[in-house]
C-alpha positions, -999 to +999 in steps of 0.1 A: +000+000+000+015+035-007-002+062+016+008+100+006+005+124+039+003+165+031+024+180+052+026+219+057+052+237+072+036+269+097+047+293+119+060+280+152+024+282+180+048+293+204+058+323+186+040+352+181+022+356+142+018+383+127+004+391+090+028+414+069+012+448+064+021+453+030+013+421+015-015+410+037+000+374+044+014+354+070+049+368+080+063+331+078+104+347+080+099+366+114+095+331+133+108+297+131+088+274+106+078+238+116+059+211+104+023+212+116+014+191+146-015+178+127+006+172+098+029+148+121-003+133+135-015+121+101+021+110+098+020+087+130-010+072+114+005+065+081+043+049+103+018+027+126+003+008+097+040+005+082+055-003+112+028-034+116+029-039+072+068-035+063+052-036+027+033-001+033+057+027+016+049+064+029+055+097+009+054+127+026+044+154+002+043+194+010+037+227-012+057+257-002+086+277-002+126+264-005+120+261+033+094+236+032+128+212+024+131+213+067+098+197+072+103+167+045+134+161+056+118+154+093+089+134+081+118+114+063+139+111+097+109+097+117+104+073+088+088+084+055+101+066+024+103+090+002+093+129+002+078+154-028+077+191-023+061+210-049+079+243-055+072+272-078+079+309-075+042+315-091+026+298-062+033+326-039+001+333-016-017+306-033-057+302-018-071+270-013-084+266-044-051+272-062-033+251-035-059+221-038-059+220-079-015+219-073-013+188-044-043+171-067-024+172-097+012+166-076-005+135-064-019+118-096+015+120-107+029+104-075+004+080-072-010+063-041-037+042-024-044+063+000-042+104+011-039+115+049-036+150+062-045+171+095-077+182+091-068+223+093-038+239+098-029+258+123-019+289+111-052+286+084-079+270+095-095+269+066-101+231+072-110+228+035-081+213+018-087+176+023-121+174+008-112+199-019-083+176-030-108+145-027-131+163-046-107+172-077-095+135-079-135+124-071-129+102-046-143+100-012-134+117+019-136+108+059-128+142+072-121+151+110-114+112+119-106+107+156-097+073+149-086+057+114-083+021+108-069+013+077-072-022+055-060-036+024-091-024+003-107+000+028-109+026+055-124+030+082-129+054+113-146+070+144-157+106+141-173+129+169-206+148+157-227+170+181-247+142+186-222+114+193-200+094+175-205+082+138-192+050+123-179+063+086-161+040+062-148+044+021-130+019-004-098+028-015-085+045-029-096+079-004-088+108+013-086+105+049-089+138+078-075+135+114-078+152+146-058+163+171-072+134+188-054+107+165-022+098+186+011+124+192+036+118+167+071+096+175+101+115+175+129+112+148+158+090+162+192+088+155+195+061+128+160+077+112+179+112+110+208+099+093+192+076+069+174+103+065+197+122+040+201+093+013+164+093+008+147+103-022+132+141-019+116+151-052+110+186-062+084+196-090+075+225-109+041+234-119+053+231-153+068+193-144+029+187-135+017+200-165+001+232-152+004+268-157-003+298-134-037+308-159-050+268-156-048+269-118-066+297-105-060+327-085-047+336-052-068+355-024-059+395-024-061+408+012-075+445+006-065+460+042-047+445+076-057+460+110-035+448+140-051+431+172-060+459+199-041+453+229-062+433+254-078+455+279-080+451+318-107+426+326-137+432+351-134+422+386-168+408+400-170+407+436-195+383+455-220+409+473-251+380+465-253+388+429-225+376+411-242+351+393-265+375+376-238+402+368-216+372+356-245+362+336-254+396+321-218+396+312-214+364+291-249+372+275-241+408+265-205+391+249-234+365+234-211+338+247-242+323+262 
């Protein structure tokens, strides 16, 4: 079985993001970059069925900048195969449209039985991706999987809905979602890290997948950026036998109630 996991590389949560002013994007060059933790989650998944099937091969794949190279070369180091990074200058502040029409077209070529990803970035959140690449190669997709069993000719998995827990399954080949629920990643050892650098990474070019900047799509144009306000001191409510209601009046008024 050959499972290809997206991987994105995103600003660092534990640093502060910011959007550039003049271009209305993510300022990706004023922190460090890493791989996604959801990204690394849908790789766990993918290295668990390979570490029980030595006959499973896993390709990490990523769309982004030179430094995108960092995060392949990790996913390689905690056990990855192989690793693709699509890479064009013309993909600069590519939407999700654009970037779903690239990874669809990036994977046909790769090939696969089966897609896994993180079901929203973090520095996004669109949460669209998955089922927009599904949906360009029409196959069908188990988005926001808590838990993913996989089989020879199928998939299968848990997902939490407002009302419970639904039971969702899809023939291969598909596109799978997970959660942060879906286990924490392994770390990269020492003999992963060096074996690392004598795998295959493969770079293409939107003109290596046939493609051209007027065939894609567009990117989104942010018109205006306003920074956060700082945060303001907070009210202090003090028990005189009707806190509840002013604590009340205050959530309600905030319609967080």
């Amino acid at each position: 079985m050959k499972i290809v996991v997206l991987v994105k590389q995103v600003p660092d949560t534990w640093g502060e993001r910011r959007l550039d002013p003049f271009t209305g994007r993510v300022d990706r060059e004023s922190v460090d970059r890493v791989i996604d933790e959801i990204s690394e989650r849908a790789l766990e998944v993918a290295l668990s069925l390979k570490d029980k099937n030595k006959g499973t091969e896993v390709v990490v794949m990523s769309m982004g900048p030179s430094s995108a190279t960092d995060g392949l070369r990790k996913g390689l180091s905690m056990g990855a195969n192989e690793a693709v990074h699509v890479l064009d200058d013309a993909l600069v502040g590519a939407d999700a449209g654009w970037t779903s029409a690239v990874l669809a077209a990036a994977l046909k070529q790769t090939g696969f039985d089966l897609v896994l990803a993180g079901n929203e970035s973090t520095d996004g959140r669109g949460g669209v991706i998955p089922a927009m690449v599904a949906q360009r190669l029409g196959l069908p997709c188990l988005g926001s999987l808590n838990i993913v069993e996989i089989e020879q000719n199928s998939v299968r998995g848990e997902r939490g809905t407002e009302n419970g827990t639904a039971r969702v399954h899809a023939s291969l080949p598909a596109v799978v979602s997970v959660t942060e629920r879906t286990p924490e990643a392994r770390f990269p050892n020492f003999k992963g890290i060096m074996t690392a650098k004598r795998k295959s990474l493969t770079v293409l070019s939107l003109a290596e997948l046939g493609m051209e900047p007027t065939t894609v799509g567009g990117r989104s144009v942010v018109l205006s950026t306003v920074e956060r306000p700082a945060r303001t001191a907070g009210k202090k409510i003090v028990d005189e036998g009707n806190a509840g209601l002013e604590l009340a009046e205050f959530l309600a008024a905030r319609h967080l109630i």
